[in-house]
C-alpha positions as CSV (number, residue, x, y, z in Angstrom):
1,X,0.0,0.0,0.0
2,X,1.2,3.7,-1.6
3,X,2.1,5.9,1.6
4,X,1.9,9.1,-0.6
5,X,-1.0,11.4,-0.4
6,X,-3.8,10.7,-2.6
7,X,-4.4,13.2,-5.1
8,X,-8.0,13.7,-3.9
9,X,-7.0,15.6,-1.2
10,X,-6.5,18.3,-3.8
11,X,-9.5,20.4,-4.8
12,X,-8.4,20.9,-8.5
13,X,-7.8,17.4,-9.0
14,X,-11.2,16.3,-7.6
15,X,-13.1,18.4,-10.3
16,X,-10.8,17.3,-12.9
17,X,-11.8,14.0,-12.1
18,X,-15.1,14.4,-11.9
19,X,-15.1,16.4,-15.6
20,X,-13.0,13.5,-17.0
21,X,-15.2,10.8,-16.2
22,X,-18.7,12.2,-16.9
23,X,-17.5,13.6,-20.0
24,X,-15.7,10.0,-21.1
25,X,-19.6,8.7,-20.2
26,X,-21.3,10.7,-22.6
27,X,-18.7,10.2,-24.9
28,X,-18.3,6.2,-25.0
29,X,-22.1,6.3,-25.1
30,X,-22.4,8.5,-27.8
31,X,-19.8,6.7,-30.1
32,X,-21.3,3.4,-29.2
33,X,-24.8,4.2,-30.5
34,X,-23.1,6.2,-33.5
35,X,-21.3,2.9,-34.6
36,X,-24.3,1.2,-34.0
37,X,-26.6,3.3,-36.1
38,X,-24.1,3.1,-39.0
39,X,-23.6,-0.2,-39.7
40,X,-27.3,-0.6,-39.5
41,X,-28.2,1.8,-41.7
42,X,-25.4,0.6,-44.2
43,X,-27.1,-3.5,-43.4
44,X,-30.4,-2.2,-43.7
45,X,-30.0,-0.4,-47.3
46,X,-28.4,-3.7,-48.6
47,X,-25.1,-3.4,-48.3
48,X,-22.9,-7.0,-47.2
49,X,-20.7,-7.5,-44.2
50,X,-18.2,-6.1,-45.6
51,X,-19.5,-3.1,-47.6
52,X,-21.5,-1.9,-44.1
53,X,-17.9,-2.3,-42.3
54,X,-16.2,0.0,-44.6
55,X,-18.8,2.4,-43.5
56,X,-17.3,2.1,-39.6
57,X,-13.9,2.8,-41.9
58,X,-15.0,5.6,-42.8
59,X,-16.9,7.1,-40.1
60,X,-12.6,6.6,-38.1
61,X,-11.5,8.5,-41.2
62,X,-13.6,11.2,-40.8
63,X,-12.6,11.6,-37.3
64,X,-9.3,11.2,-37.7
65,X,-8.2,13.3,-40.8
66,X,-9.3,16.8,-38.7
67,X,-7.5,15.7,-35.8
68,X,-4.1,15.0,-38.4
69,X,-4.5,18.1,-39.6
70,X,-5.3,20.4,-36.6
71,X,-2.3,18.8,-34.3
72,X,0.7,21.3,-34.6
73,X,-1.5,23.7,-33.8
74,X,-4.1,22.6,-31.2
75,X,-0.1,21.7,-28.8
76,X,0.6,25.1,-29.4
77,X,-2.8,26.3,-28.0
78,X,-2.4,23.7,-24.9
79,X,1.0,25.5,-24.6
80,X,-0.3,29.3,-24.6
81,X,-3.8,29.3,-23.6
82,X,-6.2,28.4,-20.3
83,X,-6.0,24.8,-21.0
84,X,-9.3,24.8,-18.8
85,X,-10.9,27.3,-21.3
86,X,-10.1,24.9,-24.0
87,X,-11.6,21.9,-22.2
88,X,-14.7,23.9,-21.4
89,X,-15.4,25.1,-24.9
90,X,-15.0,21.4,-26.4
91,X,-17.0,20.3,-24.1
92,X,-19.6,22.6,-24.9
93,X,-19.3,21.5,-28.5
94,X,-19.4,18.1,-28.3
95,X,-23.0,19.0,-25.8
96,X,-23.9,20.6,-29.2
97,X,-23.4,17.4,-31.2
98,X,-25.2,15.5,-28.8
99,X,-27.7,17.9,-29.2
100,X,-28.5,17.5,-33.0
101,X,-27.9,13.6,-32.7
102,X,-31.0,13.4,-30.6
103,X,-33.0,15.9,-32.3
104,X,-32.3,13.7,-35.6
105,X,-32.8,10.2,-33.8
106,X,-35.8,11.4,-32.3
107,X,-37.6,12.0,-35.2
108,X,-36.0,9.2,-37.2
109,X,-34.2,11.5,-39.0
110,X,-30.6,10.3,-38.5
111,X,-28.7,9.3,-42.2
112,X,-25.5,8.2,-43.0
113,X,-24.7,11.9,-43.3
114,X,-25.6,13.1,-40.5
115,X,-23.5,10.4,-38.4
116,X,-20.7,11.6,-40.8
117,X,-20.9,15.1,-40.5
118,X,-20.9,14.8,-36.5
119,X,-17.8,12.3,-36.9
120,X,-15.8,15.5,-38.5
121,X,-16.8,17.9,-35.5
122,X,-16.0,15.2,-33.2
123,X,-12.5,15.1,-34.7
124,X,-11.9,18.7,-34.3
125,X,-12.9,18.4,-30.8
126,X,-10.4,15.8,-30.0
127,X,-7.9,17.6,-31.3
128,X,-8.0,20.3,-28.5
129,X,-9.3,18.3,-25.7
130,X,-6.8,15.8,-25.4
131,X,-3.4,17.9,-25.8
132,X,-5.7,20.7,-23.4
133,X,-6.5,17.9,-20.2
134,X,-3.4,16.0,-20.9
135,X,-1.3,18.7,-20.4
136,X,-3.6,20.2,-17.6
137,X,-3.3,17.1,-15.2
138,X,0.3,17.6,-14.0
139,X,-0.2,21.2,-13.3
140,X,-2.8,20.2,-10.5
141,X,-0.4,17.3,-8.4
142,X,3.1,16.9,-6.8
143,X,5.2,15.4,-9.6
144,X,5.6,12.3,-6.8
145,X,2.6,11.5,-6.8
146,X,1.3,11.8,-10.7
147,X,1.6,8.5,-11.2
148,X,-1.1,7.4,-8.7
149,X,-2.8,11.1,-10.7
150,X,-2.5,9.6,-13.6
151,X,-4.0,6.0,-12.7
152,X,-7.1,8.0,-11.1
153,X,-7.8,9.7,-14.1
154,X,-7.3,6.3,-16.4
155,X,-9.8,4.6,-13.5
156,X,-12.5,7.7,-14.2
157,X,-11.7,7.4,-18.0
158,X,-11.9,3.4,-18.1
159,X,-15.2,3.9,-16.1
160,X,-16.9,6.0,-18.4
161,X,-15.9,3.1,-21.0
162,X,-17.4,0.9,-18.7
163,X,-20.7,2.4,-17.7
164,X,-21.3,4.5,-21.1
165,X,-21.6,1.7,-23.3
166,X,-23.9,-0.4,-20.8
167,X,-26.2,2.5,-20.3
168,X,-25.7,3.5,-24.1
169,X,-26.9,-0.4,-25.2
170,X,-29.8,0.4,-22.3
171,X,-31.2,3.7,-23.4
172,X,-31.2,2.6,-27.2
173,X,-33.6,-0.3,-26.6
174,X,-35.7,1.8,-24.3
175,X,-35.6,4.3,-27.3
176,X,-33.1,5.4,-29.6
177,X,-33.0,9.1,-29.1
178,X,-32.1,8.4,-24.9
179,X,-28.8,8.1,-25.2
180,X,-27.8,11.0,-26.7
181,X,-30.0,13.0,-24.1
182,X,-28.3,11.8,-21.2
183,X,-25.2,12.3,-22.9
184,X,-26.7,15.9,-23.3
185,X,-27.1,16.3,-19.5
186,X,-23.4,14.8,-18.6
187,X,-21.5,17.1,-21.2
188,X,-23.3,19.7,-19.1
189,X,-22.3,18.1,-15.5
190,X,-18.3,17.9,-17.1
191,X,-18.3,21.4,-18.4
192,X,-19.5,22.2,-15.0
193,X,-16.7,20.5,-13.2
194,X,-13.8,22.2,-15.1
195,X,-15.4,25.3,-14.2
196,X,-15.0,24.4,-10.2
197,X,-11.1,24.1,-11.0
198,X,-9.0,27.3,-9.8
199,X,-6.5,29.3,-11.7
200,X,-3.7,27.2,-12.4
201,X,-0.3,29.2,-12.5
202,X,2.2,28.3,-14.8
203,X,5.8,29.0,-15.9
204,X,6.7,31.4,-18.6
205,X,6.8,30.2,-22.1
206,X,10.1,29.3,-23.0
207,X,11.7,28.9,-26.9
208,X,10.9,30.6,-29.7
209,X,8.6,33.2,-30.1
210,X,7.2,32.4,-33.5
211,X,4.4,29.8,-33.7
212,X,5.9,28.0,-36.4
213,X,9.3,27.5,-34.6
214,X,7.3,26.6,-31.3
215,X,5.6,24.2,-33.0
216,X,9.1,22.5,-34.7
217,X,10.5,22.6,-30.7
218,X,8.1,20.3,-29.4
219,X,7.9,17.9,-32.7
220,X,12.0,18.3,-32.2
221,X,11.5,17.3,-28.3
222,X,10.0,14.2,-29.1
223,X,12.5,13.2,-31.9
224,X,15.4,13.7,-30.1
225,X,13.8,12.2,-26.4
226,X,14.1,8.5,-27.7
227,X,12.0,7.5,-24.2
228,X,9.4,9.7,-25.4
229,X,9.4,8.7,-29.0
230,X,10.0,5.2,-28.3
231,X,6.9,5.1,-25.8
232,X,4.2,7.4,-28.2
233,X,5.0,5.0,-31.4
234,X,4.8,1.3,-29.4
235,X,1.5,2.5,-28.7
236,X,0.9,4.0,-32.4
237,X,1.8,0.8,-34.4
238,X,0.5,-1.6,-31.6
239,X,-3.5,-0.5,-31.4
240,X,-3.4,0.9,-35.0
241,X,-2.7,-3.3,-35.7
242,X,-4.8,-4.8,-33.4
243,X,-7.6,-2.4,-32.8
244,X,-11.0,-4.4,-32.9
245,X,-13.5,-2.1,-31.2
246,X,-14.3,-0.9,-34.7
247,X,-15.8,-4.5,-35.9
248,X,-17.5,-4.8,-32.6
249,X,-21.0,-4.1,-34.4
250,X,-20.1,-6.8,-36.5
251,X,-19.2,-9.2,-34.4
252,X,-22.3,-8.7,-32.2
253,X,-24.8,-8.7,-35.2
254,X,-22.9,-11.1,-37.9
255,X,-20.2,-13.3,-36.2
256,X,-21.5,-13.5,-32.0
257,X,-25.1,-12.8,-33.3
258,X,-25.5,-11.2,-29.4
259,X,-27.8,-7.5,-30.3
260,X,-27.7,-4.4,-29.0
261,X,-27.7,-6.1,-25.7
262,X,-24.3,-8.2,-26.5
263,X,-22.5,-4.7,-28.7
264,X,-22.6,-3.3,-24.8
265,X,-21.4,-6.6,-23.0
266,X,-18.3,-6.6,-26.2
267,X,-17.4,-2.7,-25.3
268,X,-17.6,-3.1,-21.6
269,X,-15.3,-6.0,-21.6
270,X,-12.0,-4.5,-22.2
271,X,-12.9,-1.6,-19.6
272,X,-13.3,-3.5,-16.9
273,X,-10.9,-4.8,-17.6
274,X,-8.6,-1.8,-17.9
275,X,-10.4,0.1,-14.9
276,X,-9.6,-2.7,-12.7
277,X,-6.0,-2.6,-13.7
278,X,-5.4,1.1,-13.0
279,X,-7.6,0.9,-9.8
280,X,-4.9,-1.7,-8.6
281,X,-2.0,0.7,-9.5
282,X,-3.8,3.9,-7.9
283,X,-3.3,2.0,-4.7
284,X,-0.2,0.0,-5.5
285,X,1.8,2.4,-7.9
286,X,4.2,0.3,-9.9
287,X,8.0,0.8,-8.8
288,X,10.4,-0.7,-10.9
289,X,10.7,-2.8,-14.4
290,X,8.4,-0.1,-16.4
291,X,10.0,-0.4,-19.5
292,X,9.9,-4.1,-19.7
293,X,7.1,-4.8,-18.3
294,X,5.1,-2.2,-20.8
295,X,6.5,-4.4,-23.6
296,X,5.2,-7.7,-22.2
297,X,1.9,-5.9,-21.4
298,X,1.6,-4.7,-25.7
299,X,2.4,-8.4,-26.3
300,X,-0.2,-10.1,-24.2
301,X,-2.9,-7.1,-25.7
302,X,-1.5,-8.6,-28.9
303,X,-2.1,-12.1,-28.1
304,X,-5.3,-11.6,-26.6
305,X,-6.8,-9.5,-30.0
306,X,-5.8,-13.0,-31.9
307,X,-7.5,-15.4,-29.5
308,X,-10.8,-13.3,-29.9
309,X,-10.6,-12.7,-33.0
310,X,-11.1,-16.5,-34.0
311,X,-13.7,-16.7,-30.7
312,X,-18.0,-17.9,-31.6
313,X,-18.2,-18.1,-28.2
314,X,-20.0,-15.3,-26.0
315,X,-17.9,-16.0,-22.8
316,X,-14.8,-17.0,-24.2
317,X,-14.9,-13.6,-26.2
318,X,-15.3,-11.5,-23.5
319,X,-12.5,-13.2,-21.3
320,X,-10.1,-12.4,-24.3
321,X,-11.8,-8.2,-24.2
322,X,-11.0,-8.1,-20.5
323,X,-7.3,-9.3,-21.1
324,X,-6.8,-7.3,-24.2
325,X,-8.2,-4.1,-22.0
326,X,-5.8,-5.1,-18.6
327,X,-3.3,-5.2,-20.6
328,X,-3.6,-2.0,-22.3
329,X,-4.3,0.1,-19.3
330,X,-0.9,-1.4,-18.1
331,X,1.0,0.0,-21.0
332,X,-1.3,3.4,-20.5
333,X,-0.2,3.6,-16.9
334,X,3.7,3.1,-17.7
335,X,3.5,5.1,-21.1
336,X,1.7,8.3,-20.0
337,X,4.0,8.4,-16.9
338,X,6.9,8.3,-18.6
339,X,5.7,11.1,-21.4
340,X,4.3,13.4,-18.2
341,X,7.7,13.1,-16.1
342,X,10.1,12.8,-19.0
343,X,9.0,16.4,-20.7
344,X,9.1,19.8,-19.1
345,X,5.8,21.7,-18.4
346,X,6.3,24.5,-21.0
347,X,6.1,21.4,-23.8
348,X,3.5,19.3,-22.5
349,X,0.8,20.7,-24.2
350,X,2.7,20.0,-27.9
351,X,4.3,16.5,-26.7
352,X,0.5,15.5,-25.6
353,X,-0.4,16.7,-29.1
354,X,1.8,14.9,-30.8
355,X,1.0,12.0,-28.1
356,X,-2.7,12.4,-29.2
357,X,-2.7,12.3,-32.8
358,X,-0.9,8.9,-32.4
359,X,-3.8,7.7,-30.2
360,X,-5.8,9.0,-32.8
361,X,-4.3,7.6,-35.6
362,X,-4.2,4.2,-33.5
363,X,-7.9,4.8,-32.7
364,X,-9.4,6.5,-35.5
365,X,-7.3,5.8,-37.7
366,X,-7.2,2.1,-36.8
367,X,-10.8,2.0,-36.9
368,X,-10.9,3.2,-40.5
369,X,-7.2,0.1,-41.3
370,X,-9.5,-2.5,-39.5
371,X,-12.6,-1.3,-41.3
372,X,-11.1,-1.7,-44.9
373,X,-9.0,-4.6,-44.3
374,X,-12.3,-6.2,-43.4
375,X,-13.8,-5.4,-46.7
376,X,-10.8,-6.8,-48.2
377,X,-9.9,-10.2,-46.6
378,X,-12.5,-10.3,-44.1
379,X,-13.2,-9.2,-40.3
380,X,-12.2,-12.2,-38.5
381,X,-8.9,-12.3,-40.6
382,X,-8.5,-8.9,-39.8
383,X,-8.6,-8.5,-36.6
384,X,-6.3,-11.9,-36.0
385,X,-3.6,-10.3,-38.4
386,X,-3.9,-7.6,-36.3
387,X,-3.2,-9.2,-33.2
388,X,-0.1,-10.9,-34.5
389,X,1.3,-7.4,-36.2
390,X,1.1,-5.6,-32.4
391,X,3.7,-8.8,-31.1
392,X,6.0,-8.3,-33.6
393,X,5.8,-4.6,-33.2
394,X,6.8,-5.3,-29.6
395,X,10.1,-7.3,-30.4
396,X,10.9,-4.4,-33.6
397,X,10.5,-1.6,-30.7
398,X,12.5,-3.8,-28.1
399,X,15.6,-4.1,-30.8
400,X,15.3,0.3,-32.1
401,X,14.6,1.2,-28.4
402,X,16.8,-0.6,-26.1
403,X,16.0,2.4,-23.9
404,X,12.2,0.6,-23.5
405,X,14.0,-2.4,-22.1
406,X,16.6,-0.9,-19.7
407,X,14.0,1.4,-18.1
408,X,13.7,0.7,-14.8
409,X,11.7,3.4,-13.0
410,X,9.8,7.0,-13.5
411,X,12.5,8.6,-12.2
412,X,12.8,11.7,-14.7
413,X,16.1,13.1,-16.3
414,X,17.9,15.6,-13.6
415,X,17.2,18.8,-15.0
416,X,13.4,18.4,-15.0
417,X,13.2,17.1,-11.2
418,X,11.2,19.0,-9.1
419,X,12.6,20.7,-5.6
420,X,9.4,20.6,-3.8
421,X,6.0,19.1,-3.8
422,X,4.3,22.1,-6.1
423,X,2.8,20.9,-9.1
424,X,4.7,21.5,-12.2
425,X,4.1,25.5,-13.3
426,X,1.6,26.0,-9.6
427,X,3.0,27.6,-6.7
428,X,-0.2,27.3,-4.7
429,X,0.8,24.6,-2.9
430,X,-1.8,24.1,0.1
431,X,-4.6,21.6,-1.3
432,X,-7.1,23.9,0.6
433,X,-6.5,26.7,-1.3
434,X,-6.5,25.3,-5.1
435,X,-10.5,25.0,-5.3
436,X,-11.0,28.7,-5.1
């Protein structure tokens, strides 16, 4: 058991959480329903298997391609502006999208376009959320204690995966329009939340004072930082390959033939998984072996994707979600600790930039690989040749990363170690004080 003060006792923190995880609910149920809705719509106008999954393809594409192209510049704006008036405003915008999803649902209105169009906004949105929060959650805890920060905030993210999709799958069969109305009322509850979080001092800027050359500093910070680089492309290559939650409307319809009911039970899987995991390391931080032990954890997620890929059975399918999602919050855990402590406050908002459009091209991105390889050869094939493409990812980054596998700890370089408990960039260092 962790003898370091839990990040809780912080007032900041606390309504961080809080926004992180009611937000991640509305948005898990939102993009549950939306995936939902689109491969029916593709099914029910005729379209095969594999036609409807290029649909899904395309709906990652769509989100993906504005968060590509928005990246340099959305760090920059973590870097320089109220990363808490950033969060608020995307909040607010993916409220609005929630807003016209039910509107259209409601009156059995919703289209193919409609789902698209909403993807693109959802994209933008992404694009200045996650470098905005990312960046935000160091400035609010001691750096000795981030890690267990940084496991909280995975356990209210993996929780919203958990309960958004199960009340998503709920709502829809009691009508289809629900679930984007309570996602309405929880966009409201997380926008609240950041309000509730004080000002947040922070350091100078430090570089160059162009944009442009600001924006070349951080991409040259994570070039150069071969733990950093190392860490944000295992997870890149790994869940672009094996990334299945895409097909999951397939499988429950065409391969699992579960409903509405069994889509839920498929997305819950891997985050309970994964919330279980980083509720273990909230109260048992993990001390030594990161680096290795985050390459064994990408191999087992591998290993997992393969088994389910091949599964017809229910149980046996979900087993093989939980492990894949386990084993992923475990690399999460190691990797976003070692980004946070590894990069000075004055970059984070352009490393988690950089850091996000690799989860987004993993994600997204993935979502539209997995998509159109499962036109081509297939979902089931798919999905297993993704699984076996993340192992031998994890023995390529072993061999151009030996610093991965000599890693031993979070300990951070020298020159970026704190002298104090303040938060990185906050000098208002009594925990009674930061809720004002």
């Amino acid at each position: 058991m962790s003898t370091e003060p839990s990040p809780f006792r912080i007032a900041n923190f606390r309504a961080f959480w809080v926004a992180r995880m009611t937000m991640t609910l509305a948005q898990y149920a939102m993009m549950l329903i939306i995936g939902w809705q689109t491969y029916n719509l593709a099914r029910d106008s005729g379209m095969s298997v594999g036609e409807a999954s290029g649909q899904l393809a395309l709906i990652g594409l769509l989100q993906f391609v504005p968060l590509f192209l928005l990246t340099p510049f959305t760090g920059l704006a973590a870097d320089r502006f109220d990363r808490r008036n950033l969060g608020r405003w995307m909040v607010m915008l993916q409220l609005v999208c929630a807003v016209v999803l039910a509107v259209f649902t409601w009156h059995d209105g919703i289209t193919l376009y409609v789902l698209y169009c909403v993807a693109v906004v959802l994209g933008i949105v992404r694009a200045f959320a996650g470098p905005a929060l990312s960046a935000l959650a160091p400035n609010l805890v001691p750096p000795k204690i981030l890690p267990s920060a940084i496991a909280l905030s995975s356990i209210a993210w993996q929780t919203g995966m958990i309960v958004g999709p199960a009340v998503g799958g709920v709502l829809y069969d009691i009508t289809p329009a629900l679930p984007y109305a309570a996602s309405v009322v929880l966009f409201v509850v997380a926008a609240i939340a950041l309000s509730f979080i004080g000002h947040v001092p922070r350091g100078k800027p430090k570089g160059p004072a162009r944009p442009i050359k600001q924006i070349r500093e951080g991409l040259d910070y994570v070039w150069h930082n071969k733990m950093v680089l190392g860490s944000i492309t295992l997870d890149l290559f790994a869940v672009f390959l094996a990334g299945a939650t895409a097909l999951f409307p397939v499988y429950a319809r065409d391969i699992l033939q579960v409903g509405a009911t069994g889509l839920s039970q498929l997305a819950m899987a891997p985050a309970i998984g994964a919330a279980l995991t980083a509720l273990y390391f909230s109260f048992r931080p993990l001390k030594s072996g990161v680096g290795p032990k985050m390459l064994l954890a990408v191999a087992a997620f591998g290993g997992a994707t393969v088994i389910f890929a091949f599964s017809t059975s229910m149980p046996l399918s979900l087993a093989m979600l939980f492990i894949v999602g386990a084993a992923d919050m475990f690399s999460v855990y190691i990797r976003q600790s070692l980004i946070q402590l590894h990069t000075p406050d004055d970059k984070r908002g352009r490393v988690s930039a950089v850091s996000q459009l690799t989860i987004s091209a993993s994600n997204e991105f993935g979502d539209f690989f997995s998509g159109s390889l499962a036109f081509l050869i297939g979902p089931v094939a798919a999905v297993a040749l993704g699984g076996v493409g993340a192992i031998i990812t994890v023995g390529l980054w072993a061999v151009l990363f030996p610093v991965l596998r000599t890693t031993r700890t979070f300990d951070p370089p020298d020159e970026l170690v704190e002298t104090d408990d303040t938060p990185v960039g906050n000098t208002a260092h009594d925990p009674a004080k930061k809720g004002a």
